[in-house]
PLY file of the C-alpha trace (Angstrom):
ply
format ascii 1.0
element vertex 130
property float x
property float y
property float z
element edge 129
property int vertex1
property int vertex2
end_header
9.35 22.59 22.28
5.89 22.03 21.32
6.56 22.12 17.67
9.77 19.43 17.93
6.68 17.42 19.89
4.48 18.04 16.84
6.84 16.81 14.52
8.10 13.65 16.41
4.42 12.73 16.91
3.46 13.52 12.83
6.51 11.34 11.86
4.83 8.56 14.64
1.94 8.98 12.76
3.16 8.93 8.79
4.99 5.67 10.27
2.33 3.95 11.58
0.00 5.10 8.75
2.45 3.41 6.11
2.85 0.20 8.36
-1.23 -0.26 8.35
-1.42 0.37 4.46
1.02 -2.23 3.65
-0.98 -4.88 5.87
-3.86 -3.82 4.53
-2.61 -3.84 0.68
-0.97 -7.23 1.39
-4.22 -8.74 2.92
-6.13 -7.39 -0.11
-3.35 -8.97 -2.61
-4.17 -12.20 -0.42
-8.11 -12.40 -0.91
-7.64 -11.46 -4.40
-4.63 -14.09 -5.48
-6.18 -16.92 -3.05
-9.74 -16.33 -3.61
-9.13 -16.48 -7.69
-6.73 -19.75 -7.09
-9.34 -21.82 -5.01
-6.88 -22.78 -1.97
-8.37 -20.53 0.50
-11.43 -22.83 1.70
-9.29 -25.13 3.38
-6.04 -23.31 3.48
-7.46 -20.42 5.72
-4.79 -20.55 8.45
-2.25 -20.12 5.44
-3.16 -16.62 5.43
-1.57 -16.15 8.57
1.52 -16.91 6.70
1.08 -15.16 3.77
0.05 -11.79 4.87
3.23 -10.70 6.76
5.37 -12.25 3.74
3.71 -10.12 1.26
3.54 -7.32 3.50
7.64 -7.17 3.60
7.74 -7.45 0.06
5.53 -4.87 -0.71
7.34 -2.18 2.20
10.24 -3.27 0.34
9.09 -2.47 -2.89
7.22 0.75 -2.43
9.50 2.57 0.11
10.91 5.03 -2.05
7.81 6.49 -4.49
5.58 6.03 -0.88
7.84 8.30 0.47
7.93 10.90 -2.15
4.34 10.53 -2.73
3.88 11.55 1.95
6.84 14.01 1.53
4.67 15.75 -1.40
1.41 15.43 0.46
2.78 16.90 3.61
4.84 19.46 2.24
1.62 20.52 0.25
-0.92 19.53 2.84
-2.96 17.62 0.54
-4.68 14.97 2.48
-7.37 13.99 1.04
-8.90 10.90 -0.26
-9.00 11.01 -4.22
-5.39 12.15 -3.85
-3.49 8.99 -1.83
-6.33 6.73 -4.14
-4.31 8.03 -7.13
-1.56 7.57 -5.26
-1.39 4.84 -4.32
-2.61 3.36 -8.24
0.19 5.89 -9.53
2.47 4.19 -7.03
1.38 0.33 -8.29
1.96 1.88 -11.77
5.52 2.71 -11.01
5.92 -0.39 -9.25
4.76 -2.72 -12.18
6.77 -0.83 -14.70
9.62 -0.60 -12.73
10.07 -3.95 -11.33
7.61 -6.36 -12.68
7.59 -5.34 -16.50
4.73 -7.24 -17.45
3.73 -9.17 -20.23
0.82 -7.96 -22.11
-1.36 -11.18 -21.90
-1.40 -10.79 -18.20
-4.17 -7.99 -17.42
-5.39 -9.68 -14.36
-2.37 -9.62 -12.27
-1.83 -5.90 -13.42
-5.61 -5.54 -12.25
-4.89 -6.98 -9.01
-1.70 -4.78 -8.41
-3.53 -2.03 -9.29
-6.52 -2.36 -7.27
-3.83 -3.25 -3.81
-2.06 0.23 -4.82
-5.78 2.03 -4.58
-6.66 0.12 -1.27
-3.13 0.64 0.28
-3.42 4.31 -0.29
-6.99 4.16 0.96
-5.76 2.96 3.99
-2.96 5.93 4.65
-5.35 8.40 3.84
-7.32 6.91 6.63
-4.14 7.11 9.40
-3.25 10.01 8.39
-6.16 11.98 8.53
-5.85 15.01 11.46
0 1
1 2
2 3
3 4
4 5
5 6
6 7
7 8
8 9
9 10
10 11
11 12
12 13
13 14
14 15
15 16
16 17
17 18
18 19
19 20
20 21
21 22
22 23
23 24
24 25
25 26
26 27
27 28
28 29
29 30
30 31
31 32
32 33
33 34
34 35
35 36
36 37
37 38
38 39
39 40
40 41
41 42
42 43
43 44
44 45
45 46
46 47
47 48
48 49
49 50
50 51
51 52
52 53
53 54
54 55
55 56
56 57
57 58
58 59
59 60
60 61
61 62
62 63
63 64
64 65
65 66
66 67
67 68
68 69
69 70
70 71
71 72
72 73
73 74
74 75
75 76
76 77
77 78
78 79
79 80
80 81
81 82
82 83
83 84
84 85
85 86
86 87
87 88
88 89
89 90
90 91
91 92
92 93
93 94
94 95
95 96
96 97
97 98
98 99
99 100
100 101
101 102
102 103
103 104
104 105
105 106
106 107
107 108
108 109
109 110
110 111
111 112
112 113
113 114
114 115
115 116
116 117
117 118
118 119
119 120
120 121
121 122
122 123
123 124
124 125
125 126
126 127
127 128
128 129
C-alpha cells in the first residue's frame, strides 16, 4: 500500500511541478515580450490577463515532449538541474521547429522562446526535487 501511496503522491507532485513551470515560463515570456514592447509601465494590471492566456497556450503546446522529457527523467532518475535546463531549451527547440517554423530574420523571438524553455525547466527541476 505504501508504494501505490508513493506513486499517487509522485504523480501529485510531477503535476504540480509542470503546472508551476508553465506559469513561470509564461510570466517570463510576459516580462520579456512586454518589457521589449514598452506597454508594461502603464499596462501593469494587463499582466494579470496575459499570464494565464499564455500559460494555456504554452501547456497546450508542450504537453507531449514535457511528458516524454519527465517520463525519461523518472524512469532514469535523472533529476538534476543542467538536465531539465536542456530540457526544457531542447523542448522550446522542438516547439519552434515544430509549430512556429520561423523565419530566419527573427532571432529575437527564437531568443525569447528559448530562454522561457530554460526557465520553465528551471522551474520543474525545482518541484520536483526529493
Amino acid at each position: 500500500m505504501s508504494h501505490v501511496l508513493f506513486y499517487l503522491l509522485r504523480f501529485a507532485l510531477i503535476t504540480f511541478g509542470f503546472i508551476c513551470a508553465i506559469f513561470s515560463a509564461s510570466l517570463f515570456l510576459n516580462l520579456l515580450l512586454l518589457g521589449s514592447s514598452e506597454l508594461i509601465g502603464s499596462e501593469g494590471p494587463f499582466l494579470y490577463l496575459t499570464v494565464p492566456a499564455f500559460a494555456v497556450v504554452i501547456g497546450y503546446s508542450i504537453f507531449f515532449p514535457a511528458a516524454i522529457l519527465i517520463l525519461y527523467a523518472e524512469l532514469t532518475a535523472w533529476r538534476d538541474w543542467l538536465f531539465y535546463a536542456l530540457g526544457g531549451a531542447g523542448i522550446a527547440i522542438v516547439i519552434i521547429v515544430w509549430k512556429w517554423r520561423p523565419q530566419t530574420e527573427d532571432i529575437s523571438t527564437f531568443a525569447a522562446i528559448l530562454a522561457t524553455g530554460v526557465v520553465g525547466g528551471g522551474r520543474l527541476l525545482a518541484d520536483l526535487r526529493t
